[in-house]
MARKE-483356 format. One line per 10 residues: number of its first residue (from 0); for each residue x negated, y, z of N, C-alpha, C, CB. Coordinates in nm, 4 decimals, decimal comma. Atoms other than C-alpha are relative to their C-alpha. Glycine has a CB too. Layout:
! residues N
NUM> X Y Z X Y Z X Y Z X Y Z  ...
END
This chain:
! residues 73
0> 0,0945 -0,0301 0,1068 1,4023 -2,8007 2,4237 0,0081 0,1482 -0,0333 0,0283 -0,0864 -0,1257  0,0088 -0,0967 0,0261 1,3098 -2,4761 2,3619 -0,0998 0,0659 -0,1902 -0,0483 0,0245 0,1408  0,0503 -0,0305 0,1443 1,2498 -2,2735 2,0059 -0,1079 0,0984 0,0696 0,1249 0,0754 -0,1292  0,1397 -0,0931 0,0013 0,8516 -2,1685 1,9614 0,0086 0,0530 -0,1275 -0,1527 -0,0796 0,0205  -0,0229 0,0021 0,1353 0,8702 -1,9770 1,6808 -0,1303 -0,0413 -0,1213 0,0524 0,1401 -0,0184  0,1054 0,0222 0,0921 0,4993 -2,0013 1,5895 0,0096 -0,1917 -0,0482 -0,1616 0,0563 0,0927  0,0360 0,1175 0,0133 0,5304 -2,3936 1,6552 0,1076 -0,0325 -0,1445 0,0179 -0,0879 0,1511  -0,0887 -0,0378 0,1148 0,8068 -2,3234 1,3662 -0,0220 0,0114 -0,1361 0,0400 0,1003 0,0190  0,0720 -0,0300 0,1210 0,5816 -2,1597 1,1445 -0,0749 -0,0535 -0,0669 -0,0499 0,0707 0,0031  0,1216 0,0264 0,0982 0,3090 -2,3844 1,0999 0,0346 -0,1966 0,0034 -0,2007 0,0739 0,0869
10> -0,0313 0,2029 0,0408 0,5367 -2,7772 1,1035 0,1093 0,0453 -0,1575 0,1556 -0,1370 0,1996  -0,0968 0,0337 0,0990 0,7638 -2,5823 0,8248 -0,0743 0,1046 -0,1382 0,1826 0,0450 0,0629  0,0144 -0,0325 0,1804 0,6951 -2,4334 0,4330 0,0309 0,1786 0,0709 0,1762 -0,1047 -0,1615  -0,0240 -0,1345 -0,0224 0,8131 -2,0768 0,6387 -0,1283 0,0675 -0,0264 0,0536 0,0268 0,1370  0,1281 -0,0647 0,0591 0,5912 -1,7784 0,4939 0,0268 0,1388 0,1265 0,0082 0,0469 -0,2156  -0,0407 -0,1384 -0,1022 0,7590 -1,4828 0,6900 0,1263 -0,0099 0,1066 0,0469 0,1340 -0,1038  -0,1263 0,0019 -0,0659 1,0034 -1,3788 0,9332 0,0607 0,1284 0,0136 -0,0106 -0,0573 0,1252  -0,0794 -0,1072 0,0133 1,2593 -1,1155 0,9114 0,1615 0,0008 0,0454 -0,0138 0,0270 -0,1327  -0,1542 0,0170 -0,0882 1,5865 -0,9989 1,0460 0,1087 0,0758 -0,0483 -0,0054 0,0487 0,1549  -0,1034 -0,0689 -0,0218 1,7432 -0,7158 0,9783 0,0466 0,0351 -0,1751 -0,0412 0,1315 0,1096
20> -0,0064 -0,0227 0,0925 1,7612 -0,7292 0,5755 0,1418 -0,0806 -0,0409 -0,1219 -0,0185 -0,0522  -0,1116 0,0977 0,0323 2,0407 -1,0124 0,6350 0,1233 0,1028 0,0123 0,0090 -0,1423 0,1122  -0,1006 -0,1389 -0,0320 2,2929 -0,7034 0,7803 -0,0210 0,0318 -0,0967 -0,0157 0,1146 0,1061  0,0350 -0,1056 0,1199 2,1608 -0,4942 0,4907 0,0809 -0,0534 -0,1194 -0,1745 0,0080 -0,0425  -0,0376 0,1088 0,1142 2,2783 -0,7513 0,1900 0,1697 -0,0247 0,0272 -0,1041 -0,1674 0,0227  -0,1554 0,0128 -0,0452 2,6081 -0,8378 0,4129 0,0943 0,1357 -0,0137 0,0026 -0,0433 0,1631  -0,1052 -0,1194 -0,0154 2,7404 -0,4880 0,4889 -0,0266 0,0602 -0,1889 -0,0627 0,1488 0,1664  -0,0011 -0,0324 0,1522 2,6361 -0,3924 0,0703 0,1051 -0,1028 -0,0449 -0,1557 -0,0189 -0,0827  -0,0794 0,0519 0,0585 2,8209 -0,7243 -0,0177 0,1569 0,0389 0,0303 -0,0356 -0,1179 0,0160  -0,1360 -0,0157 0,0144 3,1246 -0,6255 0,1323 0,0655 0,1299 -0,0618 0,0471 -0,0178 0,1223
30> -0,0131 -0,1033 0,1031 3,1011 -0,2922 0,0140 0,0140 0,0273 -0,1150 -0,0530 0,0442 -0,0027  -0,0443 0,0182 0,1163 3,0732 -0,4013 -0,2984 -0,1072 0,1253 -0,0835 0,1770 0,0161 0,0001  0,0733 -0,0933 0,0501 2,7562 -0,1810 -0,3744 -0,1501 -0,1134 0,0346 0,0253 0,1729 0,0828  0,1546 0,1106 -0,0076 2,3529 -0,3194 -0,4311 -0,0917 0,0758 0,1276 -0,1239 0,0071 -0,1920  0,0909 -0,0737 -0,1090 2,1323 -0,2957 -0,1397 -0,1013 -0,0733 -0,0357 0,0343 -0,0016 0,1634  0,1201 0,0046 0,0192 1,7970 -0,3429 -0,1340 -0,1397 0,0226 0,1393 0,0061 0,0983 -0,1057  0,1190 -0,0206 -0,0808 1,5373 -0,4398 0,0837 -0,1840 -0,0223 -0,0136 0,0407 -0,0722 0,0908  0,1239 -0,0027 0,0112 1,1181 -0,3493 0,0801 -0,0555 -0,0466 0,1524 -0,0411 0,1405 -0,0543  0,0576 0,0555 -0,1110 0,9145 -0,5224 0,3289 -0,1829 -0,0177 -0,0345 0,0888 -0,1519 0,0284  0,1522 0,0214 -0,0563 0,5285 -0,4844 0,4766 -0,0263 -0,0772 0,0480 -0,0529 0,0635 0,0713
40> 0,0293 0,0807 -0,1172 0,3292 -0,7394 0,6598 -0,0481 0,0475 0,0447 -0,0442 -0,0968 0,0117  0,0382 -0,0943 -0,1178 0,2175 -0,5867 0,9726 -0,0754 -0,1171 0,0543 0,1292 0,0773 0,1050  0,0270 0,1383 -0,0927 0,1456 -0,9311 1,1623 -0,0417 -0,1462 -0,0222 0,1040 -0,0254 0,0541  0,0005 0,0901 0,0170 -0,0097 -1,2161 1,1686 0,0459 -0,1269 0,1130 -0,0970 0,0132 -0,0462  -0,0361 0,1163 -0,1410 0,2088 -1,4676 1,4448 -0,1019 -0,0812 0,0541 0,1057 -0,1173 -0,0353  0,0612 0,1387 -0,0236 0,0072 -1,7743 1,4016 -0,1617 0,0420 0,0524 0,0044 -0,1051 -0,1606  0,1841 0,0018 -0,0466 -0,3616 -1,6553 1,4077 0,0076 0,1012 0,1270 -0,1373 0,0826 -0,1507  0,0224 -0,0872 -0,1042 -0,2423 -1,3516 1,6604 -0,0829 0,1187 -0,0127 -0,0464 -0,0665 0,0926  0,0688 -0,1282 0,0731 -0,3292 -1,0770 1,4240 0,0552 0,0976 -0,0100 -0,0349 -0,0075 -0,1164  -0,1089 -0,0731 0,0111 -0,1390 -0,7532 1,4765 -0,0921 0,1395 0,0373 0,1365 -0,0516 0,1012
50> 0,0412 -0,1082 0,0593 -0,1342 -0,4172 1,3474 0,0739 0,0728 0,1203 0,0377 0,0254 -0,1628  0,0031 -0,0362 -0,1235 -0,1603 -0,1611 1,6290 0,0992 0,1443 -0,0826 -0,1767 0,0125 0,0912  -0,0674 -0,0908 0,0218 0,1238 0,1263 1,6034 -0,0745 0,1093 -0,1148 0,0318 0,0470 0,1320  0,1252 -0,1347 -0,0096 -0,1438 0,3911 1,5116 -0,0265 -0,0775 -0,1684 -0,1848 -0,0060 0,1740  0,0475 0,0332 0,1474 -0,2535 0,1735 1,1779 0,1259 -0,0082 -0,0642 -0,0898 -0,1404 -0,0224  -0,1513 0,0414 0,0545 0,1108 0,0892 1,1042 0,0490 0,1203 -0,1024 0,1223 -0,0137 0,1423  -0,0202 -0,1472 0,0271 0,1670 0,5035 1,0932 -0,0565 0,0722 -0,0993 -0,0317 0,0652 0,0952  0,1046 0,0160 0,0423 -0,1078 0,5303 0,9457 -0,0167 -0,0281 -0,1781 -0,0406 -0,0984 0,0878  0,0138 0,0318 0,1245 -0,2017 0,3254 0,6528 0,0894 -0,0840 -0,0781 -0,1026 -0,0438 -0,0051  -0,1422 -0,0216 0,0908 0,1839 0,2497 0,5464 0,0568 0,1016 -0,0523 0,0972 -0,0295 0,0538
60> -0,0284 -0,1420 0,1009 0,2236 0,5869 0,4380 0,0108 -0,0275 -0,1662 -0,1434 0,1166 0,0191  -0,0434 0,0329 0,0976 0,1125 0,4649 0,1172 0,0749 -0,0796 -0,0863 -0,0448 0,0036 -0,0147  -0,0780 0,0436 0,0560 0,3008 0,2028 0,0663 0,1664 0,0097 -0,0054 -0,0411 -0,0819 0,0178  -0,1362 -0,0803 -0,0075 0,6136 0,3847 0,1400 -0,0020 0,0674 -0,1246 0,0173 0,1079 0,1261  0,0009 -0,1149 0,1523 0,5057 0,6502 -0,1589 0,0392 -0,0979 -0,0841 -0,1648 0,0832 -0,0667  -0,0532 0,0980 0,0994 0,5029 0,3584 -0,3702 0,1042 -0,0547 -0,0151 -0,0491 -0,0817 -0,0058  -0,1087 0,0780 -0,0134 0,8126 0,1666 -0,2830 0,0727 0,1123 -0,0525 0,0375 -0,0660 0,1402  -0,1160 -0,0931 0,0106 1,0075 0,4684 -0,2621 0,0177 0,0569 -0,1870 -0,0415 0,1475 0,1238  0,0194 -0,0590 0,1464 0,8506 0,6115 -0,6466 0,0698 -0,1658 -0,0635 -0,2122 0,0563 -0,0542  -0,0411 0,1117 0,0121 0,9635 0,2282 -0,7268 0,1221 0,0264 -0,0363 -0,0171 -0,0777 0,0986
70> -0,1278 0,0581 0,0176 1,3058 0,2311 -0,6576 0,0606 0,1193 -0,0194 0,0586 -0,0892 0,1099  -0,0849 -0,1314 0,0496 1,3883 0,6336 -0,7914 -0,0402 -0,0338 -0,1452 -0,0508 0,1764 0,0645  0,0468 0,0066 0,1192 1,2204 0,5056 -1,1352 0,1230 -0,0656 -0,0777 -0,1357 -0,0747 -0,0031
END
């Protein structure tokens, strides 16, 4: 049996998928300091909707300004 992830996405309540925020949280907990992770959707798996490098570069700019004015406030 092999894992599909889309066939994943649409038999369970899952909204997103992400990876690397679990490291982020672990190496802060042991540190013993708060980490913090901001996340974009870029992709859509299931329908096969995806944001081409160039828009990514693009028109996340602003939501970088924002996040970032966010979390110096």
């Amino acid at each position: 049996m092999s894992f599909v992830l889309t066939d994943f996405i649409t038999t369970t309540t899952t909204k997103a998928v992400e990876m690397e925020s679990a490291a982020l949280y672990l190496l802060a907990a042991a540190a013993q300091v708060q980490g913090l992770a901001i996340f974009t959707v870029s992709d859509h798996v299931v329908k096969k909707e995806y944001t081409t490098a160039e828009e990514r570069e693009k028109d996340f700019n602003d939501m970088v300004k924002i996040a970032l004015e966010t979390v110096i406030q």
